[in-house]
N, C-alpha and C positions, 0 to 999 in steps of 0.2 A: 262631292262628285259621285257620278252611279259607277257601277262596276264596269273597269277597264275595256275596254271595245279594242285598240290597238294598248300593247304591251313590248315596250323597248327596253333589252336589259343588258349592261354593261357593253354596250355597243361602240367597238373601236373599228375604224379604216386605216390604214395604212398604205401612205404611194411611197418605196422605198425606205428612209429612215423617217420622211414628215408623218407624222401622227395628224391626220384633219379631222379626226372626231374620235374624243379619246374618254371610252369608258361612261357612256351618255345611258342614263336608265329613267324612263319616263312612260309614263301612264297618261292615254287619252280618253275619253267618253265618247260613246256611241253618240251623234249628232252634233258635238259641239265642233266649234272653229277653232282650232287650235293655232297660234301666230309663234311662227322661229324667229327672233327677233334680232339682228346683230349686222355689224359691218361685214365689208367686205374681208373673204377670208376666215370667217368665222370658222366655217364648218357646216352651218344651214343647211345650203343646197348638196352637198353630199350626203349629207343625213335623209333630205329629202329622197334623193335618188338611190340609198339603202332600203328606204321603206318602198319605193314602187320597184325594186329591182333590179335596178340597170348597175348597181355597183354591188360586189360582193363584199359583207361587212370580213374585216382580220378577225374579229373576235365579238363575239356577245348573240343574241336572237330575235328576232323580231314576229311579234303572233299578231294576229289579227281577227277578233270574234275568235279566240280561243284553239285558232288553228297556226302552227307552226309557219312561216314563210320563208324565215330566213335564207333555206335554197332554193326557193319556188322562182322559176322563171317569171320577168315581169308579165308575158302574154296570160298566164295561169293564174294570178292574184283578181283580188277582186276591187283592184285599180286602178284607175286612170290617172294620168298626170297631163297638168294643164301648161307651156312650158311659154316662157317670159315672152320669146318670138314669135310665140299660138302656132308658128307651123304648118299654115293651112298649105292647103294645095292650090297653086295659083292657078293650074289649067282647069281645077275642079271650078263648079257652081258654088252656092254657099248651099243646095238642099245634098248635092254630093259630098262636100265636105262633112255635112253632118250624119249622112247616111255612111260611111267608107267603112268605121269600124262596125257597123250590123252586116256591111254585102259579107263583112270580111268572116262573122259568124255564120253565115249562110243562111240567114232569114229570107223568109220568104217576100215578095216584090211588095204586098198589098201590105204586110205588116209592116215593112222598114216606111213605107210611105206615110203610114199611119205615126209611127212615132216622130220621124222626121217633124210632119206635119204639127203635132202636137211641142213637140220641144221648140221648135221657132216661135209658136205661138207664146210661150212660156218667157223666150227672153226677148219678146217684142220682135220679131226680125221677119210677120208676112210682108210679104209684098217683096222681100228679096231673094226668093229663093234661086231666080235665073243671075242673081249678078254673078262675077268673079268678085276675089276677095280685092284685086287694084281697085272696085269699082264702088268701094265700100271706106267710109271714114274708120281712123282708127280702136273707136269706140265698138262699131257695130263689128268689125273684123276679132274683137275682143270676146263679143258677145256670142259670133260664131264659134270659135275657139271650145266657149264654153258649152255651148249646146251638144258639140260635136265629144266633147270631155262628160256630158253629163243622159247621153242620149241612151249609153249600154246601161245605166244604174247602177254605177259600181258602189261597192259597199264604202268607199272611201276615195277623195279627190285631191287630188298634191298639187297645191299651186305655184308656181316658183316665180315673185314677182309681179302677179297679175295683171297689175294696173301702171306696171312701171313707162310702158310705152304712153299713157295718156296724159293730156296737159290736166294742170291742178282742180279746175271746174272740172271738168270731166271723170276726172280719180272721184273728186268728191261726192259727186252724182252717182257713180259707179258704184262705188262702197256699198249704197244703202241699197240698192238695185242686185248687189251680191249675196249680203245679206238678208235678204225677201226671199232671196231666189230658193237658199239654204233652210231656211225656215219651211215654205214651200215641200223640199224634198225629202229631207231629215238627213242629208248625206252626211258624214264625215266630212269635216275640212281639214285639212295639215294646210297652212299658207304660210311660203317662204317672203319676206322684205326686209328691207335695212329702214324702210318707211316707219316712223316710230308714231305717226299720228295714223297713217292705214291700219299698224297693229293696235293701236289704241280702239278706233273704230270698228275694227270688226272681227275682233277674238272675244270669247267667251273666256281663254286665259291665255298668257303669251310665256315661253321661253325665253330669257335673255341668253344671247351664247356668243361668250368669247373661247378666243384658241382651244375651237373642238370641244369645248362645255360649256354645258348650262348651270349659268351663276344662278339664275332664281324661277320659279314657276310661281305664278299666282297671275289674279285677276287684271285687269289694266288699274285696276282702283288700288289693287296692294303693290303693282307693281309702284306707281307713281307715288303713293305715300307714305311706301313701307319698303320703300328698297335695303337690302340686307348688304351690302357693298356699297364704294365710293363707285367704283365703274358702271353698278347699274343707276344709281341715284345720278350721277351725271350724264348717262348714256340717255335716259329717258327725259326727255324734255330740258327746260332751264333750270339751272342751281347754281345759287350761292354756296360754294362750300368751302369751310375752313378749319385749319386744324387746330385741335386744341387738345388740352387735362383736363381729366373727366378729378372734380375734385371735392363734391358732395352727389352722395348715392344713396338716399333712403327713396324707402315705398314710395311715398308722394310725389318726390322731385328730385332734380338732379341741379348741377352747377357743372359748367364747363368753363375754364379759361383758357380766351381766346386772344391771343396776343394782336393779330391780326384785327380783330374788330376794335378793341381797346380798353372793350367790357368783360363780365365773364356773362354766357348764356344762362339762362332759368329754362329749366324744361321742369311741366309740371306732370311727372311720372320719374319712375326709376327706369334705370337703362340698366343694370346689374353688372355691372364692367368694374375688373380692379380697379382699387382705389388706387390715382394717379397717371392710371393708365393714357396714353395717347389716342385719340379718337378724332376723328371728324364730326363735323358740324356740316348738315345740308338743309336750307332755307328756302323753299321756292319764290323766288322774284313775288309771285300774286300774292302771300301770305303776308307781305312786308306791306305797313302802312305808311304815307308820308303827310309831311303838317309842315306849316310854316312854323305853329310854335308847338314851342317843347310841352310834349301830354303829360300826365299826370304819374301815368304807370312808373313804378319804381326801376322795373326791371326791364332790360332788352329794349334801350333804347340808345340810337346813337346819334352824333349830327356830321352833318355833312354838305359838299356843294355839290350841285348835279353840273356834271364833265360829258353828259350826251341828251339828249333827246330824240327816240324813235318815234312820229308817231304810225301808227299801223292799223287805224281803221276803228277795230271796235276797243284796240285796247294803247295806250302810251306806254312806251318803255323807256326808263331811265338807267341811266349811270351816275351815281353818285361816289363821289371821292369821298372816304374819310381822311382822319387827318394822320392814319395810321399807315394812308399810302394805298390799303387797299378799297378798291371799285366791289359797288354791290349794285347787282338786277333790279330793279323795282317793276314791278306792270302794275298799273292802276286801268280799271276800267273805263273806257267812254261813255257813262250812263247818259249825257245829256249832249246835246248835240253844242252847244255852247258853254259849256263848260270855263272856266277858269283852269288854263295850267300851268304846270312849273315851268320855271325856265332856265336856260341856260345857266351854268354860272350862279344859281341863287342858293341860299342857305338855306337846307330842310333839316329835321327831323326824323329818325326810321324809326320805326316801333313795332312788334310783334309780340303776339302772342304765346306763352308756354306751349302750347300745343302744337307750335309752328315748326318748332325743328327738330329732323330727324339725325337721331347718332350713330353713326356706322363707325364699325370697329377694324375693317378690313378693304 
């Protein structure tokens, strides 16, 4: 990553004795998207609203391009926040709404009109500059929101849910249409969701954060295959996980026994964990293969009857019982539009690969 653009250090709030963001220290880059990633309650949106101002942090600092902010009134910083309800003004136009914060700098008539003009252009919205925002679907009231958020050029943009108000076609659409836009400007993104497939889509890296911290930073790719925790390995997408003894540890491989599956796992690297120690096991449902008959592989393979059947478009998702009592994920892909599938109640096979699971310690 390039040298830090926003710099967050030991950053605590405090409302009476609850602690909602406790001792949070993280580094941003100048133009990347950054995604706070976690349920309700986390902490997210107070941290968001630390970094635009509106909350004074209990303890720690916050700089931005190398200038102090921490007490900087949010009118003074050199950002905007985009806010879940967009906010507009419903008596305003959509070219007034975009224009409100330049009259409010006291630009002049012919420049604000210019850029007004210019930024609708940008996120598709001529042709509506007389509407109100009632007179607008919730997509393009979204798009105003951001014009209006994106129109003073602040050096950095706090979103807090953005897409949450729009139905799923339309998120999805949206996303890639945000991300243009950001490429396009070079802004800064800080973007608040609980959406774990919007932060997968459209972060350059994501924070995972429970109660007031962040458990892990990295990519959507390290997050999903290298989670450092049970709570982020679960939080992110589907997993199989189960507990086990970590009970061979060299260089090349590891052994885990799983009581729960009925085998022990083969993982082909070392995990460096005491010998004996109790560990987790996380499998992604996709990485798990199924067969009617039993494969050849010596290792990591179980059998089982399938107890559900999802199908869901491009991919099937099963539930298979072992005989051990516990249910595993499976998704197989829809490669072929006619396909052969499993069914109910039938007897399979699971099979995976050494590379397949990951061991969290925590």
């Amino acid at each position: 990553m390039s040298e830090a653009y926003i710099r967050i250090e030991q950053l605590t709030k405090r409302f009476g004795e609850f602690v909602a963001v406790r001792q949070v220290s993280l580094e941003i880059a100048k133009g990347e998207v950054f995604c706070l990633l976690g349920g309700s309650g986390c902490g997210k949106t107070t941290l968001l609203r630390m970094l635009a101002g509106f909350e004074e942090p209990s303890e720690g600092r916050v700089t931005i391009d190398g200038v102090d902010v921490t007490h900087v009134p949010p009118y003074e910083r050199p950002v905007n926040m985009m806010f879940q309800s967009y906010a507009l003004f419903p008596h305003m136009t959509v070219e007034q709404n975009v224009a409100f914060g330049l009259r409010q700098d006291g630009l002049r008539r012919a420049a604000i009109s210019s850029q007004v003009r210019d930024m609708l252009a940008l996120v598709q919205l001529e042709g509506y500059e007389k509407r109100k925002p009632h007179q607008l679907s919730g997509g393009q009231r979204q798009r105003v929101a951001l014009a209006r958020a994106l129109v003073k050029r602040p050096k950095l943009l706090l979103l807090d849910e953005p897409l949450g108000a729009l139905d799923k076609k339309l998120r999805e659409h949206t996303q890639f249409e945000l991300i243009k836009l950001q490429e396009q400007l070079g802004v800064t993104f800080v973007i608040v969701t609980h959406d774990q497939e919007e932060a997968m889509t459209l972060a350059t890296r994501i924070g995972v954060m429970r109660a007031g911290e962040i458990l892990q930073v990295g990519t959507p790719a390290d997050i999903y295959e290298f989670p450092n925790s049970r709570f982020v390995a679960d939080f992110i997408g589907s997993v199989n996980m189960m507990a086990g003894r970590l009970t061979v540890d060299e260089a090349d491989h590891a052994r885990i026994d799983c009581p729960e599956l009925g085998v022990s796992v083969y993982i082909d690297h070392g995990v460096s964990g005491p010998p004996d120690s109790s560990v987790s096991v996380a499998i992604r449902p996709e990485k798990i293969q199924m067969s009617a008959a039993k494969p050849a592989q010596p290792d990591n393979v179980v059998n089982g009857v399938i107890s559900g059947v999802a199908y869901l478009g491009g991919a099937t998702r099963y539930l298979v019982r072992l005989p051990t009592g516990l249910q595993l994920k499976v998704t197989a892909p829809n490669t072929h539009r006619h396909e052969e599938n499993f069914q109910q109640d039938e007897s399979v096979w699971l099979y995976w690969d050494g590379s397949a699971p990951v061991v969290v310690t925590r």
